[in-house]
C-alpha positions in Angstrom: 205.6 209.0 129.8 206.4 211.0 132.7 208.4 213.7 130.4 205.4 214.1 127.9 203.2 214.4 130.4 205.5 217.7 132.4 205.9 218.8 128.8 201.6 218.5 128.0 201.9 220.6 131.9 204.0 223.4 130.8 202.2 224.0 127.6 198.5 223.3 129.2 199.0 225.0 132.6 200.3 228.6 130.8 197.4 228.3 128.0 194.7 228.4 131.2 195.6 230.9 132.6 196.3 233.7 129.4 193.0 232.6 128.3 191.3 232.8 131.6 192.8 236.1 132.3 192.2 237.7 129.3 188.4 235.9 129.0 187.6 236.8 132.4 188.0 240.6 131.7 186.4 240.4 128.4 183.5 239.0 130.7 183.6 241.4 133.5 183.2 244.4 131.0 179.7 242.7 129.9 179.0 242.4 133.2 180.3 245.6 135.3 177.9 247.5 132.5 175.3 245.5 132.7 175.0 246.3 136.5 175.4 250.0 135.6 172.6 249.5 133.1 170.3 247.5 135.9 170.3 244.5 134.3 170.2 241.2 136.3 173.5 238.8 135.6 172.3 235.5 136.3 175.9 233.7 135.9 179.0 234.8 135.5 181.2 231.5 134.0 184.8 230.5 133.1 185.2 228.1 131.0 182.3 225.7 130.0 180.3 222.6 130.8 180.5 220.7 133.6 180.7 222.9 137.1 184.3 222.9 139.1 182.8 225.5 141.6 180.3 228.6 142.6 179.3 230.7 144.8 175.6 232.9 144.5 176.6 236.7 145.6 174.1 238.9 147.4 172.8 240.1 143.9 171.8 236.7 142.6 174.2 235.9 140.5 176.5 232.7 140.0 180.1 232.1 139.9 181.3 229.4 138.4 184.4 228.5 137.3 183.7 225.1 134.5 185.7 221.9 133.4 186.5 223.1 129.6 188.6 226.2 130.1 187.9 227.4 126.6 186.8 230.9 127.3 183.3 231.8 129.3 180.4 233.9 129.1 178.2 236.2 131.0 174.1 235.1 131.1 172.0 237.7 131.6 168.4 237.7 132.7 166.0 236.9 130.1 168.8 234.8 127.8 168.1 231.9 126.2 171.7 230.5 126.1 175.2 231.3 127.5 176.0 233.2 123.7 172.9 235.3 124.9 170.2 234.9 122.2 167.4 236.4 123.6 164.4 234.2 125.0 161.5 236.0 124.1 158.9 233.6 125.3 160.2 233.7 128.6 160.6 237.6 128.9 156.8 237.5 127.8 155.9 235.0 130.1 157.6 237.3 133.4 155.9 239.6 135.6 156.6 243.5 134.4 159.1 243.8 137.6 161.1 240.8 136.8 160.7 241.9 133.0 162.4 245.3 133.7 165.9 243.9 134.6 166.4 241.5 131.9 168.6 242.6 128.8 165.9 242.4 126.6 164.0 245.5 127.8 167.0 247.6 128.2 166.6 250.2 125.7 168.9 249.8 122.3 171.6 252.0 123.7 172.6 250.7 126.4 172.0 246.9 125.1 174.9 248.4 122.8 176.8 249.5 125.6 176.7 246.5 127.7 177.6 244.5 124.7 180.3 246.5 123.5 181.6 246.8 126.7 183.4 243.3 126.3 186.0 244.2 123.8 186.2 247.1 125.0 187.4 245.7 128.1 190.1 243.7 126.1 191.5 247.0 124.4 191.6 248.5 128.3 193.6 245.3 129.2 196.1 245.4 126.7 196.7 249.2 126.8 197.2 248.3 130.9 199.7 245.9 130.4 201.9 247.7 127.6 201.5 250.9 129.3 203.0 249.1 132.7 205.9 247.4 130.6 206.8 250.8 129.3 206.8 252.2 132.6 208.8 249.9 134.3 211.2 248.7 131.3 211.3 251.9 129.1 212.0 251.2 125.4 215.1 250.5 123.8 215.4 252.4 120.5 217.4 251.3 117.2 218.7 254.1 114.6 217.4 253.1 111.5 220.5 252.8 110.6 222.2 249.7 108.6 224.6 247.5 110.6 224.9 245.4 107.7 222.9 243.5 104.8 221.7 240.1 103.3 223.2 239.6 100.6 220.8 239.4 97.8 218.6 241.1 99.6 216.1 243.9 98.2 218.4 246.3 100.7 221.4 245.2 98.8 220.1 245.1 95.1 218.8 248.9 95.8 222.2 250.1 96.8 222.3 250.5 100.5 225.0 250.2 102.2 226.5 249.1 106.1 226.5 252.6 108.3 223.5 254.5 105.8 221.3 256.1 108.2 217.4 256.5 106.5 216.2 259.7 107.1 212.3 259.4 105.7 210.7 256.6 103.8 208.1 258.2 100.7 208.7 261.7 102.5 207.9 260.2 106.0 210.8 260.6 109.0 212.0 257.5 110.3 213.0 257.5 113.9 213.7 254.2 114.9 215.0 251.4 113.4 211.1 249.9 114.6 210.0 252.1 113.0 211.6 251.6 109.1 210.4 247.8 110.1 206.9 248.8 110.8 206.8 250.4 106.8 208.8 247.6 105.3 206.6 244.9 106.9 203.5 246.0 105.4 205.4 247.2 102.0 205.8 244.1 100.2 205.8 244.1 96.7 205.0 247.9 96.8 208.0 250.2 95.6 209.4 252.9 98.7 211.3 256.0 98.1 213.9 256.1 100.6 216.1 259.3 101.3 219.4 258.2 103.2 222.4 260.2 104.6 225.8 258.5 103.4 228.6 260.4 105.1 227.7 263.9 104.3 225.6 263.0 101.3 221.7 262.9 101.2 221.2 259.8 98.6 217.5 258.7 97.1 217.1 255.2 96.4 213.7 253.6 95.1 213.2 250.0 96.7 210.4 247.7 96.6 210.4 244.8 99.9 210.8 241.5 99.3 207.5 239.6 100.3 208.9 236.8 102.4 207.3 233.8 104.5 209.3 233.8 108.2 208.2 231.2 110.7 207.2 232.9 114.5 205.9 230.9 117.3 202.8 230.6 116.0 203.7 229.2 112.1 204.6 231.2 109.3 203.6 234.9 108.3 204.1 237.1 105.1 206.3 240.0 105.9 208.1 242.6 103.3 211.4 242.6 103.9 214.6 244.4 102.9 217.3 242.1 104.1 219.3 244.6 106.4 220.7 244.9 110.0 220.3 247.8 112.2 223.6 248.9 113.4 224.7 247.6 117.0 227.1 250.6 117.7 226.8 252.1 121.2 226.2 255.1 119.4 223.1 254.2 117.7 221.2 253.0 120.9 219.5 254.6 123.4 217.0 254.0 126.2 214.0 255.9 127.0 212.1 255.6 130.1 208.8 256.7 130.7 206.6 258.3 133.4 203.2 257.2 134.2 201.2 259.4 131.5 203.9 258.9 128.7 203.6 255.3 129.3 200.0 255.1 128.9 200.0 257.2 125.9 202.9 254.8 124.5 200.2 251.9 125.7 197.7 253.5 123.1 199.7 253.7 120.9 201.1 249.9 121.1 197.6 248.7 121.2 196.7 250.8 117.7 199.6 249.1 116.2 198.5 245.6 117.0 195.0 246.6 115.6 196.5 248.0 112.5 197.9 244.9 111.8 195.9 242.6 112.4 193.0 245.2 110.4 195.7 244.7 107.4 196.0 240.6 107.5 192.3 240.5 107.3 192.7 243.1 104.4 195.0 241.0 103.0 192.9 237.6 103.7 190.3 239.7 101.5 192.6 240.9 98.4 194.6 237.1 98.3 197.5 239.0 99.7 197.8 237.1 102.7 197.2 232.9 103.0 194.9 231.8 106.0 197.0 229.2 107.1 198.5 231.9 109.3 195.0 231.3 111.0 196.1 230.1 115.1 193.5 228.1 117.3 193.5 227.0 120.8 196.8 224.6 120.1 198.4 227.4 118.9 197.9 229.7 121.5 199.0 227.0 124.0 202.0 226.6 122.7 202.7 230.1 122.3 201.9 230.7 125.7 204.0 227.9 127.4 206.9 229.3 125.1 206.8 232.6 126.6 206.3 230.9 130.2 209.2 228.9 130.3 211.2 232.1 129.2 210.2 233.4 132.1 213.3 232.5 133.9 215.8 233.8 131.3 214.4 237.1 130.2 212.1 237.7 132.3 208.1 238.4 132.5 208.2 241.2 129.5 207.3 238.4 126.8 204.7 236.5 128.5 202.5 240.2 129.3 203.0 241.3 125.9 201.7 238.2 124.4 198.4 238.4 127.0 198.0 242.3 125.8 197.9 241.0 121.8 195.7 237.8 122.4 193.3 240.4 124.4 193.4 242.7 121.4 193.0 239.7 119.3 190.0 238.3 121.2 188.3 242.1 121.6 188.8 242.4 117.4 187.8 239.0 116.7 184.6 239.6 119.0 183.7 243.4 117.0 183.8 241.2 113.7 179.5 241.8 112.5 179.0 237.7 112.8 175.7 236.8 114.4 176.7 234.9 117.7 179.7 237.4 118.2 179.4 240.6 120.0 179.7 242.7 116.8 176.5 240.4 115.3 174.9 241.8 118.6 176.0 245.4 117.4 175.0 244.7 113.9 171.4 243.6 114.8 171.3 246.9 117.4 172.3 249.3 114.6 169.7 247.9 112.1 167.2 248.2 115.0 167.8 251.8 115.6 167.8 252.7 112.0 164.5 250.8 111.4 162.4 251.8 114.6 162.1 247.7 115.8 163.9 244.8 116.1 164.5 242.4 113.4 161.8 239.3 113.7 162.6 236.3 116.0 162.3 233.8 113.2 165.2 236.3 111.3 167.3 236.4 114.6 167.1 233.0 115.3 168.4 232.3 111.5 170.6 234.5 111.8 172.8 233.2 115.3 172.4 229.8 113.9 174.3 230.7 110.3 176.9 232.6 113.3 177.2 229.7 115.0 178.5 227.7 111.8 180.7 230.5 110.7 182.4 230.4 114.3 182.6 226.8 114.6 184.0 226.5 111.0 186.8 228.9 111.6 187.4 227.0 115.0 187.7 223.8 113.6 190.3 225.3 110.1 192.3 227.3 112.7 192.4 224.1 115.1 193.4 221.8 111.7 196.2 224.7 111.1 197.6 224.0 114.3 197.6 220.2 113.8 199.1 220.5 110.7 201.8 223.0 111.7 202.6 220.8 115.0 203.1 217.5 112.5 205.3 219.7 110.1 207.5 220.8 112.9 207.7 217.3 114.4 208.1 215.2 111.4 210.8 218.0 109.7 209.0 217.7 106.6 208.6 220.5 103.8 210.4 222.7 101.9 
């Protein structure tokens, strides 16, 4: 009893505080805008239900921290609820001084801003932490060169062989070994002209990645792959170190290329390419996180921060997605208001963050079952 319950800790313990960190600044960008904008925050919450603790700052607003540590929200004046549907009978109902601070009578622009601010937040965050891991552990960079192959593999079948260095991939250079993954990954299926030096011979060979399921900590993703090595030779591995502005630039950059993936396994959700039984919930984030915790004292805090930076990328996307109840509903219903002059009817709106509020809690509840069913497959051993 006593060892599930320290293994339940060190899966439960990490999960809080990833999710709290990386909800709490998705949080304080709705809020730290909404002051700028002079609207009134009524509470400011982690987690929901029941209340742990708070304290009232000289502004009015609460602080709480809440029993279910499953994310947070922001309550403005003049909300109805903590997913900030507006209360419209209630504005109505204030005195034109109260009225004025609540986010209802902000103007369209800057009820964008405050909204959009959230995400936002979560793409500063992640481009924070990546830019401080480049800074302070550099980069260690791969030749794309082939140490040696699968056999079988698409690599082998095409004709490469061990010490072929790829020079450009359908006319593209390649400069790191990263970087030839990076194409291959998202090239399944799809046939690649590669140009490769062999001794002193510049060789073409057409290939076309394997699409192949690999398990991660999080259950199993679609990858192209080719089924080669890069080459370990002291020769073919360097170390670059950055200085503050590189690695901020390089902290762009990371961030853009967790949001181009992720923008191509929803493409893929959409074309049948990719199966949503990647989908991860809550259990799957927890154990994820206490995975990368209990690294911690082999190799170091690197993982852990890198996997806060792509669950606050993932929260900001997941967030700018247009569903009603979501921030990028919010955006959705603000654009349509500017185009048309007004705001959409109350009776529409109201329709509308309820159908939201099914979509969300249905893709909770399949990610949540793909969790479950990915924990019992790895217990039980079972499958092909």
């Amino acid at each position: 009893m006593l060892d599930l319950l320290t293994t339940f800790a060190f899966y439960l313990i990490p999960f809080v505080l990833v999710l709290t960190l990386v909800v709490f600044v998705h949080e304080f960008g709705h809020f730290i805008v909404g002051r700028w904008c002079g609207v009134k925050v009524d509470a400011f919450s982690i987690g929901f239900g029941p209340e742990l603790w708070s304290r009232v700052d000289r502004f009015g607003t609460r602080w709480r921290i809440a029993s279910i540590p499953l994310g947070g929200y922001v309550s403005f004046h003049g909300d109805a609820n903590a997913a900030s549907a507006p209360d419209p009978e209630a504005v109505r109902a204030m005195p034109e001084t109260e009225r004025a601070v609540t986010f209802a009578a902000q103007s369209v622009w800057k009820r964008a801003a405050i909204v959009f601010a959230g995400p936002f937040a979560n793409f500063v965050l992640a481009i924070a932490i990546f830019a401080i891991l480049f800074g302070v552990y550099g980069r260690t960079i791969y030749a794309p060169r082939v140490g040696s192959l699968t056999p079988g593999g698409a690599g082998a079948a095409a004709g490469f062989m061990a010490g072929d260095l790829v020079l450009t991939v359908d006319g593209a250079p390649v400069d790191s070994f990263s970087n030839l993954q990076e194409i291959v990954s998202s090239s399944a299926d799809k046939k690649l002209i590669f140009v490769i030096q062999r001794g002193d011979q510049q060789l073409t060979l057409p290939v076309v990645p394997a699409l192949r399921e690999v398990e991660s900590a999080i259950g199993k993703i679609r990858i192209g792959m080719l089924g080669i090595q890069a080459s370990k030779a002291a020769a073919d591995i360097r170390q670059e170190r950055y200085g503050p502005a590189d690695a901020v630039a390089m902290g762009v950059q990371e961030t853009w290329t967790v949001v181009r993936r992720t923008g191509n396994y929803i493409g893929g959700l959409v074309t049948g390419r990719e199966s949503a039984d990647q989908l991860s919930g809550p259990i799957g984030i927890a154990q994820v996180s206490g995975q990368m915790a209990q690294a911690v004292s082999k190799v170091g805090i690197a993982p852990l921060l890198s996997l806060i930076a792509i669950l606050s990328v993932s929260i900001g996307l997941l967030n700018l997605m247009p569903v009603p109840l979501l921030d990028g509903g919010h955006l959705l219903f603000f654009a349509i208001e500017a185009a048309r002059g007004r705001a959409l009817n109350e009776r529409a709106q109201e329709v509308a963050f309820r159908v939201g509020l099914a979509m969300v809690g249905a893709l909770m509840i399949f990610s949540t079952y793909n969790d479950i069913a990915r924990l019992i497959h790895k217990l039980t051993g079972s499958g092909s």
